[in-house]
MILO-849062 format. One record per residue (C-alpha): residue in three letters; z, y, x. Coordinates in steps of 0.02 Angstrom, whole numbers, padded with zeros to 5 digits, always signed. Example, Ala and Ser with C-alpha at 12.3 -4.5 7.8 and 13.67 -1.06 7.14 Angstrom:
// MILO-849062
ALA+00390-00225+00615 SER+00357-00053+00684 
END
This chain:
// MILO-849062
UNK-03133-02826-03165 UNK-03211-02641-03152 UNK-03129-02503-03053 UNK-03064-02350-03161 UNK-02917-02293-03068 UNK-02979-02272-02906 UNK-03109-02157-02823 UNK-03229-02212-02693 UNK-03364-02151-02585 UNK-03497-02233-02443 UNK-03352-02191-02307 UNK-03401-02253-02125 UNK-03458-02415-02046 UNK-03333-02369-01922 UNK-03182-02422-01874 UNK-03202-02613-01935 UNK-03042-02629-02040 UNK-02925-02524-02153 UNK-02928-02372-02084 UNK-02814-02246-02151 UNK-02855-02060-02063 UNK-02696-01964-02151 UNK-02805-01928-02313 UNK-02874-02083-02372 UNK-02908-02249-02296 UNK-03090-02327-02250 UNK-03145-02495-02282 UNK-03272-02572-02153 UNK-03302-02760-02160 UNK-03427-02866-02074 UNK-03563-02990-02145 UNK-03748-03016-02088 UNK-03770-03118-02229 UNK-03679-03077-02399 UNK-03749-03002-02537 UNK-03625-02894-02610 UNK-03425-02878-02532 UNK-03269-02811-02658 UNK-03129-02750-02609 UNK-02971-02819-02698 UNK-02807-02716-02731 UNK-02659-02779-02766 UNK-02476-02746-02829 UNK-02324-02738-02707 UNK-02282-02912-02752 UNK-02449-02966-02684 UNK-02459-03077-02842 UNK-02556-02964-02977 UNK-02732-02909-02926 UNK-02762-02726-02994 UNK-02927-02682-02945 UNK-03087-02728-02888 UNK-03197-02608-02809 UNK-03369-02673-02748 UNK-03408-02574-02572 UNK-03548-02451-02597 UNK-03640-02461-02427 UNK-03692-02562-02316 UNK-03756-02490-02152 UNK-03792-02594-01988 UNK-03728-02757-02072 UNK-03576-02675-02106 UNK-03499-02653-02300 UNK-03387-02504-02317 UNK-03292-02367-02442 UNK-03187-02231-02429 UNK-03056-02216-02549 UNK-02949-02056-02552 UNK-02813-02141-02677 UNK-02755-02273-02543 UNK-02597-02264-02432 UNK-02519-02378-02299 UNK-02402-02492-02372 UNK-02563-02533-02496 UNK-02605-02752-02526 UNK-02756-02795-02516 UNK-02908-02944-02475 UNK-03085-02959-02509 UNK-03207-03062-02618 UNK-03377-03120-02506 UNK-03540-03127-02615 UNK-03671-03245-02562 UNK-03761-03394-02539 UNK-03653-03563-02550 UNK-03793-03669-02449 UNK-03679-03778-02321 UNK-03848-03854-02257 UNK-03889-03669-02191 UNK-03731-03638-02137 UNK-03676-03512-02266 UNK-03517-03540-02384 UNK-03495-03378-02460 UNK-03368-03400-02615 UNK-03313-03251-02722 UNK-03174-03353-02803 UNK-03084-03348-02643 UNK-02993-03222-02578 UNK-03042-03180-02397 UNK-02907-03109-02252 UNK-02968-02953-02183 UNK-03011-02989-01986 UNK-02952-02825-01936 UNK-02806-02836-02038 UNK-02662-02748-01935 UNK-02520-02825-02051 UNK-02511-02971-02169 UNK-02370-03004-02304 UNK-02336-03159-02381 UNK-02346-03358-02346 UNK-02482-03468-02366 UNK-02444-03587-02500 UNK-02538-03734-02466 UNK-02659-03785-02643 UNK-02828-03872-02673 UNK-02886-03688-02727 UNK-02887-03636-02545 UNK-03046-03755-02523 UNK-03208-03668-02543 UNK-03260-03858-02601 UNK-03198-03981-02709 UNK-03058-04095-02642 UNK-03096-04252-02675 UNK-03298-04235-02747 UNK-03402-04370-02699 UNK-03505-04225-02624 UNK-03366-04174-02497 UNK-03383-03988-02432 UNK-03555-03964-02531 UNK-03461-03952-02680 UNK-03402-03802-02743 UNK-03243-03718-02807 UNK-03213-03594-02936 UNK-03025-03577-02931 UNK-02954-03420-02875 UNK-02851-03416-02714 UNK-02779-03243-02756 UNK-02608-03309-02798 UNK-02583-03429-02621 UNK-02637-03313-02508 UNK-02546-03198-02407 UNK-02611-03010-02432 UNK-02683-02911-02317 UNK-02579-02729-02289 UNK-02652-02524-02258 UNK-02561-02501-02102 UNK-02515-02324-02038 UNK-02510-02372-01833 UNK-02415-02209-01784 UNK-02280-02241-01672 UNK-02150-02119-01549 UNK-02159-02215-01393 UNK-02064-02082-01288 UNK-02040-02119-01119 UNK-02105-02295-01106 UNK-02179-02361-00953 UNK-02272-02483-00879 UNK-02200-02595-00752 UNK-02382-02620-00669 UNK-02273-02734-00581 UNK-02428-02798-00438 UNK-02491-02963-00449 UNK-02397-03041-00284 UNK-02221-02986-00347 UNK-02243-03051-00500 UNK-02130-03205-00595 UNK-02169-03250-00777 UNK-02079-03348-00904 UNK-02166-03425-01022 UNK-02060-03389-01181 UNK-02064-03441-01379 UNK-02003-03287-01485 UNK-01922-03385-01618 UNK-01860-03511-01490 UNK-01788-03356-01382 UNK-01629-03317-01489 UNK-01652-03434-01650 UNK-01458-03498-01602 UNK-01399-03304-01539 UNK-01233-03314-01645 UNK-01205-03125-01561 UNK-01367-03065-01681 UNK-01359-03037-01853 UNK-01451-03199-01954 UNK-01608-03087-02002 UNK-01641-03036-01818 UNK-01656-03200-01743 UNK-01793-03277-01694 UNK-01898-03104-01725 UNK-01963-02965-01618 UNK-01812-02866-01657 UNK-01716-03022-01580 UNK-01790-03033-01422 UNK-01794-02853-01400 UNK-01602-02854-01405 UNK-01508-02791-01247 UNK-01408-02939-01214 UNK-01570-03047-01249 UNK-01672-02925-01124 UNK-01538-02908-01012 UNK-01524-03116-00990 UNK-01711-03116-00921 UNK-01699-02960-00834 UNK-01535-03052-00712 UNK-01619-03186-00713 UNK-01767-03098-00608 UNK-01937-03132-00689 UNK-02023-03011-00702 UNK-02156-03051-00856 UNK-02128-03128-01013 UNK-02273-03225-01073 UNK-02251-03269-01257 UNK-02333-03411-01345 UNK-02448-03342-01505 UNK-02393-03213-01602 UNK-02556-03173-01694 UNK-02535-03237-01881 UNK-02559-03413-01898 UNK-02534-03530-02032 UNK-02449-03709-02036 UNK-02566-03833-02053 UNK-02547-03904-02211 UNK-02542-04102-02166 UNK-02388-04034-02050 UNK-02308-03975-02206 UNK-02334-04113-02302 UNK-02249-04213-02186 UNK-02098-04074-02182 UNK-02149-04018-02003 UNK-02215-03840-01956 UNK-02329-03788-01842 UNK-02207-03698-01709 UNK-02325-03670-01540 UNK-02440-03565-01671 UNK-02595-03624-01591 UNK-02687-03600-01771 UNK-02719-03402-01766 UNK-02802-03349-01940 UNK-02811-03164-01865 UNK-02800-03067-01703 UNK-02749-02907-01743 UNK-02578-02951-01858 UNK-02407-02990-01801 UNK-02365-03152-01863 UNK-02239-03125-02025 UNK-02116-03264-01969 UNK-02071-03159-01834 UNK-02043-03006-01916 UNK-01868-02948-01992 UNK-01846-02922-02154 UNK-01927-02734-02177 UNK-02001-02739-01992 UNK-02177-02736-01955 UNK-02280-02687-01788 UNK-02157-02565-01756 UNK-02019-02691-01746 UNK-02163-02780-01613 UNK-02172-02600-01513 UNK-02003-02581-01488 UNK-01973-02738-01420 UNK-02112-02718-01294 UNK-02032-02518-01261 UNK-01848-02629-01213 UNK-01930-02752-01108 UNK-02026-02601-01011 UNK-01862-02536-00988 UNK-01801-02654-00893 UNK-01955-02676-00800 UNK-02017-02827-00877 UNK-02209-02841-00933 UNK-02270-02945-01100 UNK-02417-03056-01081 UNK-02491-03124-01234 UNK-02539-03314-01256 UNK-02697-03259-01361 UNK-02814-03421-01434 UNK-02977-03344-01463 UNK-03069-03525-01443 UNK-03060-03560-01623 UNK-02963-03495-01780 UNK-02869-03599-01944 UNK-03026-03627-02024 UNK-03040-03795-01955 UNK-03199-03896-01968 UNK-03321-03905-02124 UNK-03169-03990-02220 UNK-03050-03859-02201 UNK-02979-03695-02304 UNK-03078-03560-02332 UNK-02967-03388-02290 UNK-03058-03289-02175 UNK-03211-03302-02068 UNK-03278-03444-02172 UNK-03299-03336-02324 UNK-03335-03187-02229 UNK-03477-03225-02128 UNK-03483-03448-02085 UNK-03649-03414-01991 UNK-03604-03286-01879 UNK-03419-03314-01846 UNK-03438-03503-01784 UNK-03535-03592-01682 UNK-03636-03718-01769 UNK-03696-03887-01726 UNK-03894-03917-01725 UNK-03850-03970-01919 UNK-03776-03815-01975 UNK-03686-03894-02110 UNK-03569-03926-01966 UNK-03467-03856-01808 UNK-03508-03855-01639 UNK-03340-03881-01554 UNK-03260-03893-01363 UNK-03075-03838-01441 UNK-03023-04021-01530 UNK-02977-03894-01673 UNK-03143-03895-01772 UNK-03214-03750-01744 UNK-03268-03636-01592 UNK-03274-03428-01599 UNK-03464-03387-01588 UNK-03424-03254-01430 UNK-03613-03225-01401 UNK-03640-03161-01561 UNK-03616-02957-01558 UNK-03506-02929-01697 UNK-03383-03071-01651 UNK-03364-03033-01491 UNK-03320-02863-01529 UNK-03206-02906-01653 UNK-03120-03004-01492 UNK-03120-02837-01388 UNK-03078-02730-01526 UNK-02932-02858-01532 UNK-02879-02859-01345 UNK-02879-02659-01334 UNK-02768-02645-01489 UNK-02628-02733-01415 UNK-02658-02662-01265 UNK-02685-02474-01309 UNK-02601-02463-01469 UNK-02455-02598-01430 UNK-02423-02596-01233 UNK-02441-02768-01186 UNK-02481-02784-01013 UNK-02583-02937-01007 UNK-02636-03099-01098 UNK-02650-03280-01071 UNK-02805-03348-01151 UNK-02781-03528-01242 UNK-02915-03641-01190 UNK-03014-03527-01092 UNK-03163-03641-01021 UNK-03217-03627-01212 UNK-03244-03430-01182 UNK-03331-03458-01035 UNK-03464-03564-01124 UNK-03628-03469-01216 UNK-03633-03647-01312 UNK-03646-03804-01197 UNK-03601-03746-01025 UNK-03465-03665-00918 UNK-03534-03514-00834 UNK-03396-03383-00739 UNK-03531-03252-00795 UNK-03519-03287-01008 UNK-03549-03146-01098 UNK-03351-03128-01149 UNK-03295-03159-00956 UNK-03430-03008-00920 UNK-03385-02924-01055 UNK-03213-02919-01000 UNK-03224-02894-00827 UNK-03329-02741-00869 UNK-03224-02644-00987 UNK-03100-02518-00937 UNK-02961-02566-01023 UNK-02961-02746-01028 UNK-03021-02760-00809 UNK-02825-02683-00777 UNK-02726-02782-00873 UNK-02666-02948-00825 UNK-02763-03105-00863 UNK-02733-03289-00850 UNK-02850-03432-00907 UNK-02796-03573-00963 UNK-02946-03665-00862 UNK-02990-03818-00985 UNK-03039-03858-01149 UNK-03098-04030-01231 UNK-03281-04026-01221 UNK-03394-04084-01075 UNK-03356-03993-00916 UNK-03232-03945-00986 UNK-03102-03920-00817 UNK-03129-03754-00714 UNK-02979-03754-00637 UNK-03026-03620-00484 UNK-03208-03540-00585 UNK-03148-03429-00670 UNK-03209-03239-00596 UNK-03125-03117-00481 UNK-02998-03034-00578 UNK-02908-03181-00669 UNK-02773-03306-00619 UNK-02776-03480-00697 UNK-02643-03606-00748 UNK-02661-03734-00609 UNK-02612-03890-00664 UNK-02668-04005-00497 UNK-02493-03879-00443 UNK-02397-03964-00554 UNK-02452-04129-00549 UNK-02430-04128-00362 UNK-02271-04070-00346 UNK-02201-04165-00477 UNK-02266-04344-00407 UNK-02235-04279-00212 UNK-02021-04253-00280 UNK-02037-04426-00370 UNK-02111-04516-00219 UNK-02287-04549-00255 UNK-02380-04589-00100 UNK-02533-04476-00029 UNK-02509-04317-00077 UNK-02463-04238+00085 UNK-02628-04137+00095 UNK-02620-04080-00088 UNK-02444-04022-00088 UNK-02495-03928+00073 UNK-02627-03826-00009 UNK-02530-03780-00155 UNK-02383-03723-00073 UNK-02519-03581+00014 UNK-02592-03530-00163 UNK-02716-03672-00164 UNK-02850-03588-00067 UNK-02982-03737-00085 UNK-02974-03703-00271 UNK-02952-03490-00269 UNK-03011-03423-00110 UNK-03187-03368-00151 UNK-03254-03213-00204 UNK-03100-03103-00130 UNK-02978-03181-00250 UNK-02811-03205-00193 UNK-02665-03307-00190 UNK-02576-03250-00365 UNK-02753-03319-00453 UNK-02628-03470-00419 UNK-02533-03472-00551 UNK-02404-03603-00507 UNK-02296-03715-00658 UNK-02204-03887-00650 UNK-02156-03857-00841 UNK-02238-03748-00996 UNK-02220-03780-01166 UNK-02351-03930-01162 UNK-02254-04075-01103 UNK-02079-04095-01025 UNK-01937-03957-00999 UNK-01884-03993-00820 UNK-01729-04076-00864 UNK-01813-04213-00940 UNK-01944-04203-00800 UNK-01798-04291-00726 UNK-01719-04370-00851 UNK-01846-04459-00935 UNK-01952-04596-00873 UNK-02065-04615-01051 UNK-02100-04484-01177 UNK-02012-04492-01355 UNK-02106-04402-01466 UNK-02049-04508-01635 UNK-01985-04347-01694 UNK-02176-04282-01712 UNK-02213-04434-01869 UNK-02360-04505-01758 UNK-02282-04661-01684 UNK-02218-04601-01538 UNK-02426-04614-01489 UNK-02468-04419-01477 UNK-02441-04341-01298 UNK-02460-04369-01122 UNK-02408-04532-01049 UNK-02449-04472-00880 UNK-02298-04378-00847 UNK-02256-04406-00667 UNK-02065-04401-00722 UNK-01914-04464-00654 UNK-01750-04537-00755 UNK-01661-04552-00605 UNK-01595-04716-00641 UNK-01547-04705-00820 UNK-01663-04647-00976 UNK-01600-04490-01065 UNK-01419-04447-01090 UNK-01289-04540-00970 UNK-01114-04491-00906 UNK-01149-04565-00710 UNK-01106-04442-00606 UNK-01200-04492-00476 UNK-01363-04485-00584 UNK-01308-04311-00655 UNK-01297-04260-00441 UNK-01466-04321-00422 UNK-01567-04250-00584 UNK-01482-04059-00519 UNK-01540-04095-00349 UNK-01695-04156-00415 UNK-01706-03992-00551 UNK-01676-03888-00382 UNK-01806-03959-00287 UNK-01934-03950-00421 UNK-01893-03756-00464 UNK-01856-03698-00259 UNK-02065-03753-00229 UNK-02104-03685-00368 UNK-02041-03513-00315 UNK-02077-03535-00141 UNK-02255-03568-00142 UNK-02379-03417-00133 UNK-02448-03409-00283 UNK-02384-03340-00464 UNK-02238-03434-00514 UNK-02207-03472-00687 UNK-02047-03514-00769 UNK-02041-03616-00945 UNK-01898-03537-01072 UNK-01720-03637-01033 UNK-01767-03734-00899 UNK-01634-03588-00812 UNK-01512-03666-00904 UNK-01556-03842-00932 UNK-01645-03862-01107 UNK-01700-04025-01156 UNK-01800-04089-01312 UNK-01756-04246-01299 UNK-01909-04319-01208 UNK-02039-04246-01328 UNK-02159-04189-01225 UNK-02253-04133-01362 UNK-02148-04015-01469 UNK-02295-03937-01548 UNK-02214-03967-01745 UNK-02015-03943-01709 UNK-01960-03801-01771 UNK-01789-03840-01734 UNK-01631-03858-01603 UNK-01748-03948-01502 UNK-01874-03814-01454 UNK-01728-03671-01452 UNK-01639-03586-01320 UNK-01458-03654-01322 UNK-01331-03508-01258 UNK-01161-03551-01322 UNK-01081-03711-01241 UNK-01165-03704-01068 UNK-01090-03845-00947 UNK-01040-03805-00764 UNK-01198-03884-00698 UNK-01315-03779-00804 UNK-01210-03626-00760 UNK-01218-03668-00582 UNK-01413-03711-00598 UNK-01458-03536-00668 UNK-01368-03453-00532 UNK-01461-03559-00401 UNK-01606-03500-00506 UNK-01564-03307-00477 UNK-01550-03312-00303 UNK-01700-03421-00275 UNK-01790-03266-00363 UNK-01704-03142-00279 UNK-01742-03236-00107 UNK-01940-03216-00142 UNK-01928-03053-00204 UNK-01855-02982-00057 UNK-01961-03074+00074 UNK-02157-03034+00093 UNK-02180-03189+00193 UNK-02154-03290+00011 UNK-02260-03186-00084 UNK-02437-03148+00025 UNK-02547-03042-00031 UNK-02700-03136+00058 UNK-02710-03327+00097 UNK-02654-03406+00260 UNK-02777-03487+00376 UNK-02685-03511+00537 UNK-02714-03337+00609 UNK-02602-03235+00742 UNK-02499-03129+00696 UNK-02445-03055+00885 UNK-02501-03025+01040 UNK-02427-03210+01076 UNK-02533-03303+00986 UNK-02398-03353+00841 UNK-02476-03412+00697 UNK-02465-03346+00522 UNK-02429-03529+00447 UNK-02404-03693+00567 UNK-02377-03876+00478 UNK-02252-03970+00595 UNK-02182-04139+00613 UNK-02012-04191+00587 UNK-02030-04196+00775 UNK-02068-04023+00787 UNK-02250-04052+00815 UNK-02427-03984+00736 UNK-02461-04106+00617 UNK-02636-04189+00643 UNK-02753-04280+00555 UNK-02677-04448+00548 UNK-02546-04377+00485 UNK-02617-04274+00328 UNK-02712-04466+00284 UNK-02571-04568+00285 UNK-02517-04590+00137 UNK-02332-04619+00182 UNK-02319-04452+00231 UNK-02174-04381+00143 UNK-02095-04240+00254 UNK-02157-04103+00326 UNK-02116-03914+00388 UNK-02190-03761+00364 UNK-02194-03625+00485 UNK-02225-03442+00413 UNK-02235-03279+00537 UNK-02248-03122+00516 UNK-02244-02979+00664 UNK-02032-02996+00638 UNK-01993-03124+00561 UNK-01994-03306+00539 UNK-01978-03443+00413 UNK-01974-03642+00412 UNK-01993-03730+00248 UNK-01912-03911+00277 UNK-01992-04047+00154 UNK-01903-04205+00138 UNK-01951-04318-00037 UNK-01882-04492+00067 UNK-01709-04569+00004 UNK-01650-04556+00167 UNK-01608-04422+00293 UNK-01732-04360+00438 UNK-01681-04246+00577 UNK-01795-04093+00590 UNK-01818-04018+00784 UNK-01811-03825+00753 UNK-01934-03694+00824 UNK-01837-03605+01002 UNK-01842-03474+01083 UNK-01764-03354+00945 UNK-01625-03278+01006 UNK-01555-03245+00852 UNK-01563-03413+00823 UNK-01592-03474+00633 UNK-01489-03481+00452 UNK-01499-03571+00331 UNK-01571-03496+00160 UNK-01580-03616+00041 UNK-01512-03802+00030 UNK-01560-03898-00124 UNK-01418-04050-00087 UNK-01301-03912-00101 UNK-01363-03784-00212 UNK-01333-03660-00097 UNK-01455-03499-00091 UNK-01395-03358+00002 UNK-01480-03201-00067 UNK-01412-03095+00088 UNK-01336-03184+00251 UNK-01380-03350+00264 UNK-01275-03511+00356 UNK-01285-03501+00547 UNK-01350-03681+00614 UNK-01303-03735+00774 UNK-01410-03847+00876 UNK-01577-03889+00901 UNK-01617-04018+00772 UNK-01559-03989+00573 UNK-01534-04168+00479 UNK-01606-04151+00304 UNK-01558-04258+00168 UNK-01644-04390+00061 UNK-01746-04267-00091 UNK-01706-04114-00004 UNK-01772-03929+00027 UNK-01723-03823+00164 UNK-01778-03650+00198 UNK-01727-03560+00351 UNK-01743-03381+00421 UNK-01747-03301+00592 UNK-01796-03135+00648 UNK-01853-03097+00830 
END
């Protein structure tokens, strides 16, 4: 196919991408190693290729055209010339239609077919086989995309990193069963960025949404063959495009903008669970759609055979971050959703993996530096997700000044400290004070912390406590996929039951579990419906469920969930308007008067300083917690025995102390808390107590 219809001329190497400047549009694409690139146009349906226009230049290892006949709205893809030499690392294959990596909009599914295989399926040779079928009419087509938008007024929370509460949220998930929206809006952007939707989080108190991928992925397509779908969207195929299934019929990046203008609005910030560890391409078995045919050699990293992957992700395939090109494709990446979209932040899927320059963690990789050094990306917000498969592989605590980190020892503590487990006295203590063993180095601070007992990856925190084993049939894997390490707690009766006394104890239990959460210094996080009591069943691995199990429930609420998301509230609103829960610099102990009061104290039941005997036995299951500041006091009372334990209060405060928060109750009194009378406070079996005083 010859081009006749269309002019073209050399264009720019620059801007990578479709370009369109108001006139024309530019086409830049990257590849060190092809031999000749074309451009392929296509018809509105995306299923009739029109033209083919091979790109004239090719300066600086970049192949580009100008073509003055193009408009946004316009399909298109490209075909990769090259060598098909697996052993060298290069699988260049013209009969397959390529996906744009700058791409700001795709259109269309992937429909899963032997033609989206650079190889053979099935040839005794494997991946050194090769294909000539045409992948044109499976793939999804790339569109011209005119960016302009009328952001008005909008502004950024720049809500600082000590006041700040995320919820980690999943955008179909969010308001898939909203009867209020119309069927087309939910589970989109245009859902979410519904008032009622935005008003919901905004009561609630957090004050970040963090949602899982949004980038276009694919399913994979053993998970449709087995009629799942991959829902998490941990399979990004490229970084700069909404992903279609969450976009309303006739939406597009706008429909993303103006859900990011409603949550500003209301003072909430987006953070972005980006994966830039790996991409859909899988491992030297899998499609080719992008990077593959693009460029194999210089988009992945490759093993000392370069017929295959070098890989620390477990999903084939690592981004090659130290080569130039790739890395700013990554950058180019981050600053369009930040400058062009006005996301505040992102939270970076395996993140040990873009710390590595190939074998080993360093906190000074070439992206980390990169990042840390570029003036758009050093004041957002960024969160690591501190581990990935490979060897030293857990950083929990290395990543550099600037970042917070998903601390999972956090969770892990505080779930087995509530459930009883023995010897985690000293653990629980440091992460209820921002773990400084782990963060405080190199002037970080507490909010580097950031604090979960729940995300998406594993239990919701109702079946934290109501499940003792995972159940993960659901997933077609035998129930064998998934942590078994759960550090749950059924509470006497696996799953569903009608005991009331068991119901009592999981809400306590829920209360306990979300009150430390909130209370510790640190960055709280908050998983979507755990306010109000979502369960999936006991899959703690809902990865393929694109169903009633993953989604936010919000007709039919019982009393208990009702009365747990107010608790909730005024937990949140209790931290937010006290400075001794949210520190801006870790506690070590240090005066805070001319008395000699100490900033934080650990106390006996008995009133006493805990000592070292104490921290090592391993029966150690109650504490208190002593904050001060120059006018104010609190005492955090820990109690994870079945039984009760009096407490001897602090004296001496003539205003004497209330109580705050009571998680045997439920009570959490945002303004004026319960007077308590005497000298000694008896704290139930699996209880939390937080009182106030003021000199």
């Amino acid at each position: 196919m010859t081009s006749s219809r269309y002019r073209v001329s050399h264009g720019s190497p620059f801007p990578l991408g479709a370009h369109w400047d108001g006139s024309g549009v530019n086409f830049a694409l990257f590849s060190a190693n092809a031999t000749k690139v074309e451009l392929c146009l296509f018809d509105q349906t995306g299923r009739r290729e029109i033209e083919r226009i091979v790109l004239p230049e090719y300066t600086h290892e970049v192949w580009h055209g100008y073509l003055p006949d193009v408009r946004p709205g316009q399909l298109y893809g490209y075909r990769v010339h090259g060598p098909y030499e697996p052993q060298a690392g290069h699988r260049f294959n013209p009969n397959k239609l390529v996906l744009d990596p700058y791409a700001l909009e795709l259109r269309g599914d992937m429909r899963w077919h032997d033609a989206a295989f650079g190889y053979r399926i099935g040839s005794k040779q494997a991946d050194l086989s090769f294909d000539k079928r045409d992948s044109a009419p499976i793939m999804p087509k790339c569109v011209v995309v005119d960016p302009a938008y009328t952001w008005g007024q909008d502004i950024r929370p720049n809500t600082p990193w000590a006041e700040t509460i995320t919820y980690e949220a999943h955008v179909k998930g969010m308001t898939a069963q909203r009867e209020e929206l119309p069927p087309q809006l939910r589970g989109t952007f245009a859902g979410l960025a519904d008032p009622n939707v935005v008003e919901h989080l905004a009561k609630l108190g957090v004050t970040a949404v963090e949602l899982m991928p949004v980038q276009s992925f694919f399913d994979d397509r053993y998970l449709i063959e087995k009629g799942l779908t991959n829902y998490w969207g941990y399979n990004t195929v490229g970084f700069f495009a909404p992903a279609t299934r969450f976009i309303s019929p006739g939406g597009g990046i706008h429909e993303f903008k103006l859900m990011v203008r409603r949550l500003h609005e209301a003072g909430i910030e987006v953070i972005l669970d980006v994966v830039y560890n790996h991409t859909a391409e899988g491992n030297q078995m899998g499609p080719t759609l992008s990077f593959r045919g693009i460029d194999n050699a210089s988009y992945y990293v490759l093993a000392d055979d370069p017929r295959y992957y070098f890989e620390t992700t477990g999903c084939g395939n690592n981004l090659n971050l130290t080569h130039e090109r790739v890395l700013m494709m990554v950058m180019d990446s981050l600053r369009y959703w930040v400058e062009e979209c006005h996301v505040d932040g992102f939270r970076f899927d395996l993140a040990s993996t873009l710390g590595r320059d190939r074998d080993q963690f360093s906190s000074h990789a070439v992206f980390l530096d990169a990042v840390r050094q570029d003036p758009v990306m050093s004041k957002v917000k960024l969160i690591a997700e501190p581990w990935d498969t490979g060897p030293g592989g857990y950083q929990v605590g290395n990543f550099p000044p600037g970042w917070a980190e998903w601390n999972d020892k956090y969770r892990d503590t505080v779930r087995g400290y509530w459930k009883g487990e023995e010897g985690l006295a000293p653990d629980l203590a440091s992460n209820l004070l921002g773990s400084a063993n782990l963060f405080d180095k190199r002037g970080r601070r507490p909010w580097a912390s950031v604090n979960f007992v729940t995300a998406h990856d594993g239990f919701t925190l109702l079946d934290v406590v109501s499940f003792n084993d995972k159940h993960n049939e659901a997933n077609g894997e035998d129930n064998k996929d998934g942590h078994s390490h759960n550090l749950s707690w059924n509470c006497g009766a696996e799953g569903l039951t009608d005991d009331q006394g068991i119901l009592d104890l999981r809400d306590r239990m829920r209360r306990n579990l979300i009150a430390t959460t909130l209370l510790s210094q640190g960055t709280p996080m908050l998983l979507m419906g755990d306010e109000v009591g979502r369960s999936q069943g006991g899959n703690n691995n809902a990865y393929a469920q694109d169903n009633e199990m993953n989604w936010l429930k919000w007709e039919g609420i019982g009393e208990r969930d009702e009365a747990f998301r107010t608790f909730v509230q005024n937990v949140i609103r209790i931290r937010r308007d006290r400075e001794l829960l949210r520190q801006r610099k870790f506690l070590h102990a240090q005066p805070v008067d001319e008395e000699g009061t100490l900033d934080v104290q650990w106390l006996r039941p008995s009133g006493e300083p805990m000592e070292d005997g104490d921290w090592q036995n391993p029966h150690t299951r109650s504490m208190a917690v002593a904050l001060a500041g120059p006018d104010e006091r609190m005492l955090l009372l820990l109690n994870a025995y079945h039984e009760s334990l009096d407490f001897q209060l602090p004296q001496g405060f003539e205003n004497g102390w209330v109580k705050l928060i009571d998680t045997a109750t439920g009570a959490a009194h945002v303004r004026r808390g319960e007077k308590v009378e005497g000298s000694t406070f008896t704290v139930e079996g699996r209880t939390l107590i937080l009182l106030e005083t003021v000199k």
